[in-house]
C-alpha positions in Angstrom: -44.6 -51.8 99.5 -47.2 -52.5 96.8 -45.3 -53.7 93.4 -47.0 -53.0 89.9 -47.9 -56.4 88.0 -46.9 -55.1 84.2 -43.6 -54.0 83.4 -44.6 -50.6 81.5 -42.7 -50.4 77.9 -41.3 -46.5 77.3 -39.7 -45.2 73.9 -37.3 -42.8 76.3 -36.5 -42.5 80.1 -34.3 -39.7 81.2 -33.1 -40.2 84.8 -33.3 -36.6 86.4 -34.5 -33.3 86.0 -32.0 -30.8 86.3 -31.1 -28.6 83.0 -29.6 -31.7 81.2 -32.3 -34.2 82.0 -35.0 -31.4 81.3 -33.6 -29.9 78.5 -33.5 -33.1 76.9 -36.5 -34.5 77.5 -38.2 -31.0 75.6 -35.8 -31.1 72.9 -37.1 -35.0 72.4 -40.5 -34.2 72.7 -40.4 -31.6 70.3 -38.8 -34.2 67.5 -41.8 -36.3 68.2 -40.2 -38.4 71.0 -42.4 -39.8 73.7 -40.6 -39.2 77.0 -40.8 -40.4 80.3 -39.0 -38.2 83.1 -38.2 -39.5 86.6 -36.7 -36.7 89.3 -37.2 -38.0 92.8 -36.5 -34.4 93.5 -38.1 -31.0 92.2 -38.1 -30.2 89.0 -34.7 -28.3 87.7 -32.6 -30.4 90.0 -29.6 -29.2 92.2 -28.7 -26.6 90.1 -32.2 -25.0 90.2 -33.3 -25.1 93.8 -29.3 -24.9 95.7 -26.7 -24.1 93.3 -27.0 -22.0 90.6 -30.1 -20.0 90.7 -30.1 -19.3 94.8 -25.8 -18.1 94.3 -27.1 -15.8 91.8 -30.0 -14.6 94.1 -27.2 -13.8 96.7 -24.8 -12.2 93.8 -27.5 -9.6 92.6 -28.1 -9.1 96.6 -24.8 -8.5 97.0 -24.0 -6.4 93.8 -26.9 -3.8 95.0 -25.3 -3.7 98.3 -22.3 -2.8 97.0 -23.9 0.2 95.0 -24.6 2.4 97.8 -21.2 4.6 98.0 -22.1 4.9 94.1 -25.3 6.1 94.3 -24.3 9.1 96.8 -21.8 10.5 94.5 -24.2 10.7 91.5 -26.7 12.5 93.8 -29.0 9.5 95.1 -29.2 10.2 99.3 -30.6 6.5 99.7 -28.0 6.1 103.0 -26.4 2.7 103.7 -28.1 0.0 103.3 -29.4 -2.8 106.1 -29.8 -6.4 104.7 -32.4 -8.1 106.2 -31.2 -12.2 105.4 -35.7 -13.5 106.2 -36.8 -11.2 103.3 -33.7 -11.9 101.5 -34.6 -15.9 101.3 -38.1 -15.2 101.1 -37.6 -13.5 97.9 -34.9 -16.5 96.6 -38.0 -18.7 97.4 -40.5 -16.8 95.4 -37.8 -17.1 92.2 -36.8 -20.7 92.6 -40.7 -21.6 93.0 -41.4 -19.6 90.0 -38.7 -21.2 87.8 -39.6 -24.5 89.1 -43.0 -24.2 88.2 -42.1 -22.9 84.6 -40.1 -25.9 84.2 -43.4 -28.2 85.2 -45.4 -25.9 82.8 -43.0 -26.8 80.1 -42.7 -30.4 80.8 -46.9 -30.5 80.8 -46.8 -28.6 77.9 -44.3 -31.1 75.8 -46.7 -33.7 76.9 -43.9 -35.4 78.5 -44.8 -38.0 81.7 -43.1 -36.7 84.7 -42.4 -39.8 87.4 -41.4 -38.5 91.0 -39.4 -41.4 92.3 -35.9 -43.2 92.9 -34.8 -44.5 89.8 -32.4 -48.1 90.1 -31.0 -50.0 86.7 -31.8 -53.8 86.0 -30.9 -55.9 83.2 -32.4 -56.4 80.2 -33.1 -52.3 79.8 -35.3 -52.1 82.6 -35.7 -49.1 85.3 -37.0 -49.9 88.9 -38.8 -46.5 90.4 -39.5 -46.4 93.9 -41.9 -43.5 95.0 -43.2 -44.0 98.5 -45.0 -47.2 99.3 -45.3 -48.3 95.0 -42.2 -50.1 93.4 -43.1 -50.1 89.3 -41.0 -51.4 86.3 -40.4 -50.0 83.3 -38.3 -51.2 79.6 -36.6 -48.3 77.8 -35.8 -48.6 74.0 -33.2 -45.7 75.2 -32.4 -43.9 78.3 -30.9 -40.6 79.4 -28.7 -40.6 82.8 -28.7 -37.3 84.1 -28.6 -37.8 87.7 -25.7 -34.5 87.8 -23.5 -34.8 91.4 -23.0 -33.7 94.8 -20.5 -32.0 96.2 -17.0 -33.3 97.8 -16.2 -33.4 101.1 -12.6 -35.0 102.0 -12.1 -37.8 105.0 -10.9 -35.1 107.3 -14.1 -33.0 107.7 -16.9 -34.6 109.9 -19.9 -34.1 107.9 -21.8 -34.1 110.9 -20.4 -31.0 112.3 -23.5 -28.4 112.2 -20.9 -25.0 111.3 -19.0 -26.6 108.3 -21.0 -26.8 104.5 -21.1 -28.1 101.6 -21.5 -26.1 98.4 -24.8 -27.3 97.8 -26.0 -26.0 101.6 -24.0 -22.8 101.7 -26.9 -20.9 100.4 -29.2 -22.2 102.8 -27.7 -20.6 105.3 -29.7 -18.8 107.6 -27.7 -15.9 109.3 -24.9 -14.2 107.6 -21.6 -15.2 109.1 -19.4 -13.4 111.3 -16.5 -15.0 110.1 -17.0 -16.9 106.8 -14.2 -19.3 106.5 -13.8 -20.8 102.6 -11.8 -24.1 101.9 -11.4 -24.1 98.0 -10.9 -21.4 95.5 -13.7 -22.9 92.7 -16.2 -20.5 91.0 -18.6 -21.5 93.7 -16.2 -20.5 96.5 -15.4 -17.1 95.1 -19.2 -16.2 94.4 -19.4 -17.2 98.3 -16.8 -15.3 99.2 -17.3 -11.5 97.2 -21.5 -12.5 98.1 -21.2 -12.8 101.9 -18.4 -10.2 101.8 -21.0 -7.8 100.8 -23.6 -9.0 103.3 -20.8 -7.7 106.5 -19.4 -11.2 106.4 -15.3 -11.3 107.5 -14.1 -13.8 104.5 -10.9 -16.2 104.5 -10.5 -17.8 101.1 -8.0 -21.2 101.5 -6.1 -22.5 98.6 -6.1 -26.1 98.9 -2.9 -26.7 97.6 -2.2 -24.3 95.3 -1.0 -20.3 94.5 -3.6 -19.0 92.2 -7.4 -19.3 91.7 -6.9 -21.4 87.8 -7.1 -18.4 85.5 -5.2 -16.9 83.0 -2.3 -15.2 85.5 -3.2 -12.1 84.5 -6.9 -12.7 85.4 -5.7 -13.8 88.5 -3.4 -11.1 89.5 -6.6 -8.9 89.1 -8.5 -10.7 91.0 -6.5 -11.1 93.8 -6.3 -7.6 94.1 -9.9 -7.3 93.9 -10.1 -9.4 96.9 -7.7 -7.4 98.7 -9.5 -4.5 98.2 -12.7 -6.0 99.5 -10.5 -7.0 103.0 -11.0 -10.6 101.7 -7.5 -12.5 103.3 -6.0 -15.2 101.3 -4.2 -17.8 102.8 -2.6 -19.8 99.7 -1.1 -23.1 98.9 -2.4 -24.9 102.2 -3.6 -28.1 102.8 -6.1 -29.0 105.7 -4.9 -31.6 108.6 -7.6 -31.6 110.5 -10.9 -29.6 111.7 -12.8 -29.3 114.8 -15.8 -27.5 116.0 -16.5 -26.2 119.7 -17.8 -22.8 121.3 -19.2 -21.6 118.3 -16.1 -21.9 116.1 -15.0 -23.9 113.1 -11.1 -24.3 113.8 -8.7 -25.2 110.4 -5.4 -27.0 111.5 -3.9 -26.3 107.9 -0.5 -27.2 106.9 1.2 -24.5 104.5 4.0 -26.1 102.6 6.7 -26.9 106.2 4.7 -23.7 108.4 1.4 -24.7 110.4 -1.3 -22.3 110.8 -4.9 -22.0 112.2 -7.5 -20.7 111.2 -10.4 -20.1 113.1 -14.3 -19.0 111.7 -18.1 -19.2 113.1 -18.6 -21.4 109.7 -16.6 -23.2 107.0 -17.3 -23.8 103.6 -15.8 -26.7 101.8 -15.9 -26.1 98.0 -13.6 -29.0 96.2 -15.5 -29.8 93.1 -18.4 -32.8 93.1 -18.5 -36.4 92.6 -21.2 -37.9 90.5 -24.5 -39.0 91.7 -24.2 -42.4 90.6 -23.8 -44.6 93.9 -27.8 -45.7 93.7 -28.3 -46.3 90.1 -27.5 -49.8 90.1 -24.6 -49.2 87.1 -23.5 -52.6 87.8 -26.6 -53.8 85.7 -25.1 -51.6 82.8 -22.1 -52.0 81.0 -20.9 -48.4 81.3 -17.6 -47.4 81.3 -16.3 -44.7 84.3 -13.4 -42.8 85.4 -11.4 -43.6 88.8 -14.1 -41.0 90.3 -17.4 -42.6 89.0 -18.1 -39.9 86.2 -19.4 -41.7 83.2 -17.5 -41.5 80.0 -19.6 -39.9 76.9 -18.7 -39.8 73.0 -19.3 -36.6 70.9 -22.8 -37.7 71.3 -22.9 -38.2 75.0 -23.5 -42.0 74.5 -22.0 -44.3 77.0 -20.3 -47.2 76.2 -23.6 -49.1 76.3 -25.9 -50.1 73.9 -29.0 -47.5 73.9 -27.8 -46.0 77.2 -26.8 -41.9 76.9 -25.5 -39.3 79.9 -25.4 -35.6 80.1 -24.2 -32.8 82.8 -22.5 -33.4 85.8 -22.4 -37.1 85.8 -20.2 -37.0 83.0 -16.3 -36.2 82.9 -15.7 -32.7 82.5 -16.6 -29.3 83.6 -19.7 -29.4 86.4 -21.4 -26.6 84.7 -25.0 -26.2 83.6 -24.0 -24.8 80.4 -22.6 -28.1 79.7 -25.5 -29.9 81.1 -28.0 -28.1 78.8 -25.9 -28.0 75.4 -25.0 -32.5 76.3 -29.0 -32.8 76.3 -29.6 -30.9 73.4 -27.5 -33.3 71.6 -28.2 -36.3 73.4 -31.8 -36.2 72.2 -31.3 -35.4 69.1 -29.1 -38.4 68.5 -31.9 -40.3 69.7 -34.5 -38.9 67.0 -31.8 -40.0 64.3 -30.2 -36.2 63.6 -26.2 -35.8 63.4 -25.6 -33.4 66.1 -22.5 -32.1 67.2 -20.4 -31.3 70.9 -17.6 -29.5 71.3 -16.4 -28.4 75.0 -13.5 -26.8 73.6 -15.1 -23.1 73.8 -17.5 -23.7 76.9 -17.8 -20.7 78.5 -16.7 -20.4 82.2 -18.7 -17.5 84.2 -18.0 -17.0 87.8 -20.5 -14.1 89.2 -17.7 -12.3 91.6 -18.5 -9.0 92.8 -16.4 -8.1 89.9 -17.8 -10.6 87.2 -15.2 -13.3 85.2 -16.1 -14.5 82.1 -13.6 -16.6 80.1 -13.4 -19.2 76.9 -10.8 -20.9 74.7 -6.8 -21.0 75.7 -4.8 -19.1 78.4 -1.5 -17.7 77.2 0.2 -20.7 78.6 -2.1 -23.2 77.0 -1.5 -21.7 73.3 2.1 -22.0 74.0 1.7 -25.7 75.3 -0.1 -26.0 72.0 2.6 -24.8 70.1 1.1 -21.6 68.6 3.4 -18.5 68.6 1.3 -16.1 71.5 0.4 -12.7 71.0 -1.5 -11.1 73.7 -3.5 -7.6 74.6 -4.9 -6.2 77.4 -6.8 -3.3 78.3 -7.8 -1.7 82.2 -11.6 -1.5 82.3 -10.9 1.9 84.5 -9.8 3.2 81.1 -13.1 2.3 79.3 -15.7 5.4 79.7 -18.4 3.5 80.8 -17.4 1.7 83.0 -15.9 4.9 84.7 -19.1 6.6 84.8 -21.2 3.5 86.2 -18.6 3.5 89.1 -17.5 -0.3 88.0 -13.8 0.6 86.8 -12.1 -2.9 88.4 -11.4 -4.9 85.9 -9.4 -5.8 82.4 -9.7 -7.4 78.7 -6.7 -10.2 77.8 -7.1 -11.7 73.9 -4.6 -14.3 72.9 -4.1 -15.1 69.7 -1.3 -17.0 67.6 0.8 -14.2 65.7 1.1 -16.3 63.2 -2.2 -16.8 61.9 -4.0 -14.2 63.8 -6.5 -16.3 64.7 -8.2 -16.1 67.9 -7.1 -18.3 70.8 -8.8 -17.2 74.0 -11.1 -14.2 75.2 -10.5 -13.4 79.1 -12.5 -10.8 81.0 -12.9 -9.5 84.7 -15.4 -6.1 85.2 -18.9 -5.3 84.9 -20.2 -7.1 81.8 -18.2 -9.9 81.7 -20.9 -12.2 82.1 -22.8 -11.1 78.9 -19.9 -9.8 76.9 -18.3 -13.5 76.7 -20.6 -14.5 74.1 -19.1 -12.6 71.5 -16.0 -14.2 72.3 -17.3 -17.6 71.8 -19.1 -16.7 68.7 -15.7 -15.2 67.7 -13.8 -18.8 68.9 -16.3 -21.0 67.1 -16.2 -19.0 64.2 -12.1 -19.3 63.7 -12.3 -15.2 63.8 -8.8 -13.7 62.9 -7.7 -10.0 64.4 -8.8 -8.1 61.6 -12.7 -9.8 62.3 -12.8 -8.3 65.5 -11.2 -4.9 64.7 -13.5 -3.8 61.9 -16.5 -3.9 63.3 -17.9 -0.6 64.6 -18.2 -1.1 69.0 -20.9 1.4 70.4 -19.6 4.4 72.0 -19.7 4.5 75.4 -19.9 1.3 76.3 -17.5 -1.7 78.2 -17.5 -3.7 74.5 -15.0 -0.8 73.6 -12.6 -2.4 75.9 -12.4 -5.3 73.7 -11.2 -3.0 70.8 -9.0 -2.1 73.0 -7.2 -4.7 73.9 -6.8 -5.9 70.4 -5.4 -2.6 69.1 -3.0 -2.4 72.5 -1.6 -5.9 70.5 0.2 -3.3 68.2 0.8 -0.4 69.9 -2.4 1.0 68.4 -5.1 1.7 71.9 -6.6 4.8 72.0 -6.9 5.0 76.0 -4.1 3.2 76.7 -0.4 5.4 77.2 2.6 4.7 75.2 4.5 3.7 77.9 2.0 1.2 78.7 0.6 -0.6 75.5 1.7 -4.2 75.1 3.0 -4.3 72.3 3.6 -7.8 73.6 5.6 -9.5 70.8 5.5 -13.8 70.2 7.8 -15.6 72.1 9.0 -19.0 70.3 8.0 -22.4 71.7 10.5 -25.2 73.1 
């Protein structure tokens, strides 16, 4: 290995490129920052080339696929579909290689240095990058760790068994299952689980451990019978024992609460949340402070504990979503260049791209009660909303919480077509402390699915157009303690 002679000074190094370390290392450079970026990867990270991008490839697939039945009855004689899985990934390789490319474009464009190497921490603020055969120094005056994290897999699963995957692989996947087994009921398992539904895939979703998927229990109800409908079998509360793997199966010896079942799939995917990439950095060399699971702890500014030394995305505690990642860089950098800025995850959005979309931010009804608010709540069924009828996408509802009180806003929760997009307006809504009377007023476009939002406000006082007598809310506050 040939070692450079001169350690190399740098005003900023930001350790990985995925949306946090890239999004900060722009932002930087446009406040007149000179950055140094080190990926020993490609460009965009995880999220870019396995996770987020590609399950969104497969999501659009599988949303067209879906549209077939639709089509027929508004006069289109296309006939059902075939998928053909080779063009299907050649097609997710053209977009990731496009996007990846705009990211480099970017980064060239910033003037920012990109390294590809192995980045290790030493003392006295330096960085050790290994690429191939070269081992060079460098001395930070600050540093970014956005290394983001891979994805759990529990003691009982041997990693080396060629059926069973990780988030980060499922998507890789070659063939479409015959029998798509799911262990984990995360945002990534259910995009899994409606996508290779839709691709002919037989889908078992297991609950590790629990009874619901983490929503808002009306979100949840819907959703559950959205999967139903879609023949997807839901085996809840139930822990895995052990696994084995043998004649072209993937067999689940799970344990549900005294009753033992198994469970048996040509593949298994093990979705159980991530742990942060942060084994190889050489922390020891920092004084950083962690959780018990290795995720580095962040102030409003996403500064570590140490001196100099900031982190954004995944590697941090809290949600791993790239929404976070991006909006923790933003801030990170501009810290550095001496502005005030300001993080709040209270109102992240959660998105989950479902065959029918979720979209969710602020409190459940049973957080606002925990809070202490007094909770008033409205819903509205999407198959009431005109648009959504006449686009053939009628699954779905609208649930706003707010305190009865005060009227103020608490929590927007969504499940139908549009969801994804629509949950904007509810975090602008959220962020800006918007009372009932905010959202009311406006004019909604007519027809369209934002009418269901009206909806669901006015079925708060017995006031919904498309919604029955019998069946408005009219949902009064129920007192706390």
């Amino acid at each position: 290995m040939v070692v450079g002679e001169v350690i190399q000074e740098r005003e900023l190094i930001i350790v990985g490129g995925g949306p946090g370390g890239y999004t900060a290392a722009i932002r930087a450079a446009q406040l007149g920052i000179e950055v140094t970026l080190i990926e020993k990867g490609e460009l965009g990270g995880i999220c870019l080339s396995k996770g987020c991008i590609p399950s969104k490839v497969f999501a659009h697939t599988a949303d067209k696929l879906g549209d077939w039945k639709h089509l027929e009855q508004i006069g289109i004689e296309a006939g059902k579909p075939k998928f053909n899985m080779e063009q299907h990934h050649n097609n997710m390789k053209q977009t990731v290689s496009s996007l990846q490319k705009g990211v480099e474009a970017l980064c060239k464009a910033n003037k920012i240095e990109v390294i590809n190497g192995s980045a290790s921490f030493m003392t006295g603020n330096r960085i050790g990058v290994e690429s191939g055969d070269t081992f060079e120094m460098y001395k930070y005056d600050k540093v970014i760790i956005a290394t983001g994290a891979s994805s759990y897999m529990p003691e009982e699963i041997d990693t080396r068994f060629t059926h069973v995957l990780r988030a980060q692989d499922i998507y890789g996947i070659q063939e479409v299952p015959e029998h798509l087994v799911i262990y984990g009921s995360d945002y990534i398992a259910l995009e899994a689980a409606t996508s290779f539904n839709a691709m002919g895939s037989k889908v078992t979703i297991v609950i590790d451990g629990g009874n619901d998927f983490g929503f808002d229990p009306d979100i949840d109800k819907e959703l559950t019978r959205v999967l139903k409908k879609s023949k997807i079998k839901i085996i809840k509360d139930a822990v895995i024992e052990t696994v084995k793997e043998g004649g072209g199966q993937v067999t689940l010896h799970l344990m549900k609460q005294d009753e033992k079942l198994t469970v048996e799939g040509s593949h298994l995917l093990v979705s159980l949340g991530f742990r942060p990439n942060t084994k190889e950095l050489g922390l020891e060399a920092l004084s950083v402070e962690t959780d018990d699971n290795g995720y580095l702890v962040v102030n409003e500014f996403s500064k570590t504990t140490e001196k100099n030394v900031y982190a954004v995305g995944d590697v941090t505690i809290g949600p791993s979503l790239a929404v976070k990642a991006i909006k923790q860089g933003k801030v990170a950098a501009e810290h550095i260049a001496g502005k005030a800025p300001e993080l709040n995850l209270r109102y992240i959005p959660r998105v989950v791209h479902t065959s029918t979309p979720i979209a969710y931010a602020g409190l459940t009804e049973e957080q606002a009660k925990e809070e202490g608010y007094q909770v008033s709540t409205g819903q509205f069924a999407m198959a009431g909303n005109g648009y959504a009828g006449l686009t053939g996408k009628k699954e779905g509802l609208v649930k706003i919480v707010k305190d009865a009180e005060t009227d103020l806003l608490l929590g927007v929760h969504m499940i139908g077509q549009g969801a994804v997009e629509l949950i904007s307006s509810g975090i602008t809504a959220l962020e800006m402390a918007a009372r009932e009377e905010d959202l009311s007023y406006p004019f909604y476009p007519h027809p369209s699915l934002n009418e269901g939002w009206l909806e669901a406000l006015e079925s708060m006082t017995g006031e919904a157009i498309h919604i029955p007598p019998n069946k408005q809310q009219k949902k009064k506050a129920e007192p706390v303690g």
